[in-house]
C-alpha positions as CSV (number, residue, x, y, z in Angstrom):
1,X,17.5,43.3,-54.8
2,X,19.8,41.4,-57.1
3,X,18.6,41.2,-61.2
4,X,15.7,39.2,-62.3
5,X,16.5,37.0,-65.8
6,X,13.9,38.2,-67.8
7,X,12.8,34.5,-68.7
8,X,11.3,34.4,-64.9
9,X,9.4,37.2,-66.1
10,X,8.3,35.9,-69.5
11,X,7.5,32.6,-67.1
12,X,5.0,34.7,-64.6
13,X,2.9,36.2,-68.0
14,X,3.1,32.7,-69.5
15,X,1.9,31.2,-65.8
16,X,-1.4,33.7,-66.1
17,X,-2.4,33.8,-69.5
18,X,-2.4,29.6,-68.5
19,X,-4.6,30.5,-65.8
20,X,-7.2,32.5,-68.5
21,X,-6.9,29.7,-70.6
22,X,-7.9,26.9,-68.0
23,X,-10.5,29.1,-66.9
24,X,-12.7,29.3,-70.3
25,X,-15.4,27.1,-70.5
26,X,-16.4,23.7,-73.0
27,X,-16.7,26.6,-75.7
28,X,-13.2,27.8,-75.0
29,X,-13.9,31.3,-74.0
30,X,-13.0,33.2,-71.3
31,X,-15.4,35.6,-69.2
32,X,-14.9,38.2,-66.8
33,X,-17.3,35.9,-64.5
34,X,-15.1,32.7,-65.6
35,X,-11.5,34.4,-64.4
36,X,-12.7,36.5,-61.8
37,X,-13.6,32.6,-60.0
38,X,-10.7,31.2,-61.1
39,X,-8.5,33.5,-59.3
40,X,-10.1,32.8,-56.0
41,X,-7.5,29.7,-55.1
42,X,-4.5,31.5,-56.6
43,X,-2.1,32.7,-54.4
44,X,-2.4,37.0,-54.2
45,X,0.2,38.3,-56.6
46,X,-0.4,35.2,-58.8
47,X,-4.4,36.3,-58.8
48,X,-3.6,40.0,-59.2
49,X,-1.3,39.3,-62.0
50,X,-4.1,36.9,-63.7
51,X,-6.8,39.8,-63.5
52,X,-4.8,42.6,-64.8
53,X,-3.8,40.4,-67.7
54,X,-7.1,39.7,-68.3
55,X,-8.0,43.4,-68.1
56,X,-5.3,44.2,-70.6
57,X,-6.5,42.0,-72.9
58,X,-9.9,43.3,-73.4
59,X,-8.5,46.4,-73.5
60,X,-6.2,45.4,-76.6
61,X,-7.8,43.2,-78.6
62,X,-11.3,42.1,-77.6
63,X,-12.8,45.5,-76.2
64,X,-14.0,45.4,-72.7
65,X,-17.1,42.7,-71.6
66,X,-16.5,40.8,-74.7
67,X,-15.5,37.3,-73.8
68,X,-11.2,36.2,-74.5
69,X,-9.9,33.0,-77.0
70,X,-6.8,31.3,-76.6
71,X,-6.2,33.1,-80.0
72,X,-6.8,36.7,-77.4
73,X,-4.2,35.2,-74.5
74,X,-1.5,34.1,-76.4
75,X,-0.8,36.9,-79.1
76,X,-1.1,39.4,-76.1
77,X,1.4,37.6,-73.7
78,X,3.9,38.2,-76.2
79,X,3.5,41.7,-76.7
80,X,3.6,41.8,-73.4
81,X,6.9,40.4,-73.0
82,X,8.4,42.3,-75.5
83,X,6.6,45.9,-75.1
84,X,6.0,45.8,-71.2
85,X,9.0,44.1,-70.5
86,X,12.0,43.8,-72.4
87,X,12.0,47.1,-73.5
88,X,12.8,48.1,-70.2
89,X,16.1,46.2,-70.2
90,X,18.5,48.0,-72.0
91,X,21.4,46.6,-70.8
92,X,19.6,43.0,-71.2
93,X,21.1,41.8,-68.0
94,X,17.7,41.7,-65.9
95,X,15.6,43.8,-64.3
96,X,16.5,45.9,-61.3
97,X,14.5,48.6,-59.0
98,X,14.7,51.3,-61.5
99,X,13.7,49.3,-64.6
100,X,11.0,47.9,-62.4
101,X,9.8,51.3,-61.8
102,X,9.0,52.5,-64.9
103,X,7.0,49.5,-66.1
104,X,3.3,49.6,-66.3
105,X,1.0,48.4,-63.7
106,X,1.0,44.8,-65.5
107,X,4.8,45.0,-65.8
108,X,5.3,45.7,-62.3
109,X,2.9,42.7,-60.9
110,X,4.7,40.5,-63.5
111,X,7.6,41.1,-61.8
112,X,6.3,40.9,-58.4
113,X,5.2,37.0,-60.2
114,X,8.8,36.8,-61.4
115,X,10.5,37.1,-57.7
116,X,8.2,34.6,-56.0
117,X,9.3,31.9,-58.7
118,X,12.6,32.9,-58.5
119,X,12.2,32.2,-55.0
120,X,10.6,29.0,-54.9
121,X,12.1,27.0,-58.6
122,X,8.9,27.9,-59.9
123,X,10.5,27.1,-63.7
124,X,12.3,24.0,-63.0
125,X,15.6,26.1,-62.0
126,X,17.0,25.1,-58.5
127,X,15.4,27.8,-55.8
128,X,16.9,31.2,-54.4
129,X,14.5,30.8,-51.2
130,X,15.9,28.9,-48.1
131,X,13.7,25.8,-47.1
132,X,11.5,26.3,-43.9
133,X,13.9,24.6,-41.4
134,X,17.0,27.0,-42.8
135,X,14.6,30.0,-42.7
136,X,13.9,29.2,-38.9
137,X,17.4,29.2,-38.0
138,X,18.5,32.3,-40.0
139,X,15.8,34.1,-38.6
140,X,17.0,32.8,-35.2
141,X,20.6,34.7,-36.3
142,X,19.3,37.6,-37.7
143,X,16.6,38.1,-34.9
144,X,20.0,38.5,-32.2
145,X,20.7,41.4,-30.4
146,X,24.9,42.3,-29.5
147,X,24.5,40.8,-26.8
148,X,22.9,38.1,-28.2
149,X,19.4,38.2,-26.4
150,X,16.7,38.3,-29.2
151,X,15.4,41.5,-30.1
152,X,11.8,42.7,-28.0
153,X,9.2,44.6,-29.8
154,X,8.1,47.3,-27.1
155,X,4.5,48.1,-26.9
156,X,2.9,48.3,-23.5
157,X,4.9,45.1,-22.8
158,X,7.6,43.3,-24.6
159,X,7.9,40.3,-26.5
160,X,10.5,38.5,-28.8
161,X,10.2,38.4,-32.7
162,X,9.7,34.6,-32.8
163,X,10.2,32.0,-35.7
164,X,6.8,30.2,-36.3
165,X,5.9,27.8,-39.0
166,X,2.7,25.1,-39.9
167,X,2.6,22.4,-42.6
168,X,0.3,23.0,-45.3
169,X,-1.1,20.3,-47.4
170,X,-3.6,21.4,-49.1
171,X,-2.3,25.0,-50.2
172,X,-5.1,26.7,-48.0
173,X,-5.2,30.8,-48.1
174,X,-4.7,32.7,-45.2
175,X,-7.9,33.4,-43.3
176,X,-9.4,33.5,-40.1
177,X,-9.9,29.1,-40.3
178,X,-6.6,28.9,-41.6
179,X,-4.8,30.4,-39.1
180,X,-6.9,29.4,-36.2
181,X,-6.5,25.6,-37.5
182,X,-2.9,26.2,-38.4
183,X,-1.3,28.4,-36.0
184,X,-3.8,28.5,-33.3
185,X,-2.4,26.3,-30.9
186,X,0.7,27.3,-31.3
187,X,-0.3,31.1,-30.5
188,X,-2.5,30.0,-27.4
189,X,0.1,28.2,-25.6
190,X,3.2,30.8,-26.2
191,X,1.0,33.9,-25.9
192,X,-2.0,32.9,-23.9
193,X,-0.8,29.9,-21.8
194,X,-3.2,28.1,-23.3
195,X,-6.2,29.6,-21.8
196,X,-7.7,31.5,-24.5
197,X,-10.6,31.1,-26.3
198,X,-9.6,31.9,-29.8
199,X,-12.6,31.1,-31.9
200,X,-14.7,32.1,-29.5
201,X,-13.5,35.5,-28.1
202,X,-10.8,36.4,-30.9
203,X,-10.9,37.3,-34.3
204,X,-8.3,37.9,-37.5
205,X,-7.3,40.5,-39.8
206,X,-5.1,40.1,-42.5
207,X,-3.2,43.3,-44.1
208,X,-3.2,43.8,-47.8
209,X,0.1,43.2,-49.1
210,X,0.7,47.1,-49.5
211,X,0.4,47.4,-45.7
212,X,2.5,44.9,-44.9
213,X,5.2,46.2,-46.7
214,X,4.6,49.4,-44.8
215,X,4.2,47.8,-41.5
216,X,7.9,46.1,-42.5
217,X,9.5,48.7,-42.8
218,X,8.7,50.5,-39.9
219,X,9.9,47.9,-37.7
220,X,13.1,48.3,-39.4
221,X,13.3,51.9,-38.8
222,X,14.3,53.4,-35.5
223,X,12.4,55.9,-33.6
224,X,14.9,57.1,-32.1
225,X,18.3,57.3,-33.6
226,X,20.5,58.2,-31.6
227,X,18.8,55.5,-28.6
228,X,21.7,52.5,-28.9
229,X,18.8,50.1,-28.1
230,X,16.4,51.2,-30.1
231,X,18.8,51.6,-32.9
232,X,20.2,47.7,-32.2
233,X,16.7,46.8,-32.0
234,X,15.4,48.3,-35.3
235,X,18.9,46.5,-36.8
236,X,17.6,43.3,-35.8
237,X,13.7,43.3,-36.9
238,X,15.3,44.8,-40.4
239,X,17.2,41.7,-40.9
240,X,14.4,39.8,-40.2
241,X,12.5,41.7,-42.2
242,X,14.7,41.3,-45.3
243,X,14.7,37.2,-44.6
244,X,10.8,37.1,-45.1
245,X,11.1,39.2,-47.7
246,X,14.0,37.1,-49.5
247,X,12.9,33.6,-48.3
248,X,8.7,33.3,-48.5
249,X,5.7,34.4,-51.4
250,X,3.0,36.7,-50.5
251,X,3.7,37.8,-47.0
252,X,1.2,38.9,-45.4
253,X,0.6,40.6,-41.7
254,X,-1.8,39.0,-39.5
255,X,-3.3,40.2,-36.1
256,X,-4.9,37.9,-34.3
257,X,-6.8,40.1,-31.3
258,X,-10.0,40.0,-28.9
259,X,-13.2,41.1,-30.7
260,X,-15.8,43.6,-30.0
261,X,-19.6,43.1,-29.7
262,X,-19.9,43.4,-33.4
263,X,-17.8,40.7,-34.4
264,X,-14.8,43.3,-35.2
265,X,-11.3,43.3,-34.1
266,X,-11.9,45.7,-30.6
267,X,-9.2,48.4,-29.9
268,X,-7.1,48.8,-27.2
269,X,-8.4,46.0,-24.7
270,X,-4.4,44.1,-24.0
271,X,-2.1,41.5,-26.0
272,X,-2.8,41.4,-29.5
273,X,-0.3,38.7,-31.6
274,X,1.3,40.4,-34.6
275,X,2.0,37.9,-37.6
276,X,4.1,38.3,-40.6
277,X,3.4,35.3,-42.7
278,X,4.2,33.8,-45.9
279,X,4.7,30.5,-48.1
280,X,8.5,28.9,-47.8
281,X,9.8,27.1,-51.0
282,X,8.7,23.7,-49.3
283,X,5.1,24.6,-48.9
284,X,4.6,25.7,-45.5
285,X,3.4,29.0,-44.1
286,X,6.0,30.3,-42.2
287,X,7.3,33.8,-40.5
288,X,7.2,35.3,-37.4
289,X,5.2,36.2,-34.5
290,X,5.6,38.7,-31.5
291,X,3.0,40.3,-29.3
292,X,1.8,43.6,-28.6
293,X,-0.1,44.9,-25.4
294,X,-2.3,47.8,-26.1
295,X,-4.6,49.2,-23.2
């Protein structure tokens, strides 16, 4: 991971102690009820970041269930930048993995903040993240095999790692509308030859962000290593992996699969369509899909 300036980092608290700010009401404070629904639109680690700031202030300075000023926000964003971050960059050349690591849970999801608007030009600085039509054709690269087919994740069946992307106007959240009204026809026709009944017979579940970094970095790691395939293959969902990674905000895994009679995602019962999905710089969700067959 290459050094984050610590003025993207200063920008991320600024950005939530905003969002505690905008969320006080006509008398100008700020409630636990009053953040807690103003987080609901934010993107993930923007909301996380928001809440834990907010919990770090009542802890400091207003004691916790009593209600935050501007006065509150503002005098503890600072310390924060100074005590919770700077500190931790002796060298003051940014912030790497191991500074990263010793930081404090609000630390570390201010940098998490810092990353995604590094990514995207979130402070007016030209953007580290490709655009969505770049992304598509550097994953199509990355996703090639030596011999140049695209790699196959093996279940029960094959299928290729696959670019996918959806315009997204109105900034929605990943859920089960949202990618049924996004990606849905998309999945039906390359998966299902158009057949399926998503809304009807399917259902979605969405992995914290936590999992999905887990789930990433299995498909980058071979289980076999001395299998040239399975080595080659494991190469090639790694590259991928670190384009996602590198290129969108809050990626998130998705598994879109047939339900049971209780409304739940049922196990083992054929092709479920594995999702890694996140925002690109230009506003789209956008990552990749591939399918796995599980009887």
């Amino acid at each position: 991971m290459a050094l984050i300036p610590n003025k993207y980092g200063h920008a991320a608290l600024e950005r939530a102690g905003q969002n505690i700010v905008k969320a006080a009401g006509a008398d100008g404070i700020t409630s636990r009820k009053d953040v807690k629904n103003a987080v609901k639109d934010l993107p993930a680690t923007e909301a996380a970041l928001t809440l834990q700031l907010f919990h770090f202030i009542e802890r400091r300075d207003a004691g916790a269930g009593n209600r935050i000023t501007k006065v509150d926000v503002d005098r503890a964003v600072e310390y924060a930048k100074v005590h919770l971050l700077d500190k931790y960059d002796l060298n003051e050349n940014g912030f790497g993995v191991r500074e990263i690591a010793k930081m404090s849970k609000l630390g570390k999801l201010a940098m998490e903040m810092a990353i995604e608007l590094r990514k995207t030009g979130g402070i007016g600085e030209d953007p580290t993240a490709l655009a969505t039509a770049q992304l598509g054709q550097a994953i199509d690269r990355a996703s090639r095999m030596p011999d140049g087919e695209v790699a196959m994740y093996m279940s029960e069946g094959d299928y290729p790692i696959e670019f996918l992307a959806a315009a997204n106007p109105q900034n929605r959240a990943l859920s089960l509308d949202s990618v049924f009204d996004l990606f849905g026809d998309t999945i039906n026709q390359k998966y299902f030859d158009g057949e399926a009944n998503l809304r009807g017979e399917y259902t979605v579940e969405i992995s914290s962000a936590a999992e999905t970094r887990e789930g990433m970095q299995n498909l980058a790691t071979p289980g076999d290593p001395t299998d040239d395939y399975d080595r080659n293959t494991s190469a090639a969902f790694g590259r991928v992996m670190g384009l996602l990674n590198e290129n969108l905000s809050d990626v998130r895994a998705v598994r879109i699969g047939p339900k049971d009679e209780d409304g739940r995602m049922a196990t083992d019962q054929g092709l479920y369509v594995e999702l890694l999905i996140g925002k690109t710089r230009d506003g789209h969700l956008a990552g990749v899909s591939y399918g796995s067959v599980e009887t």
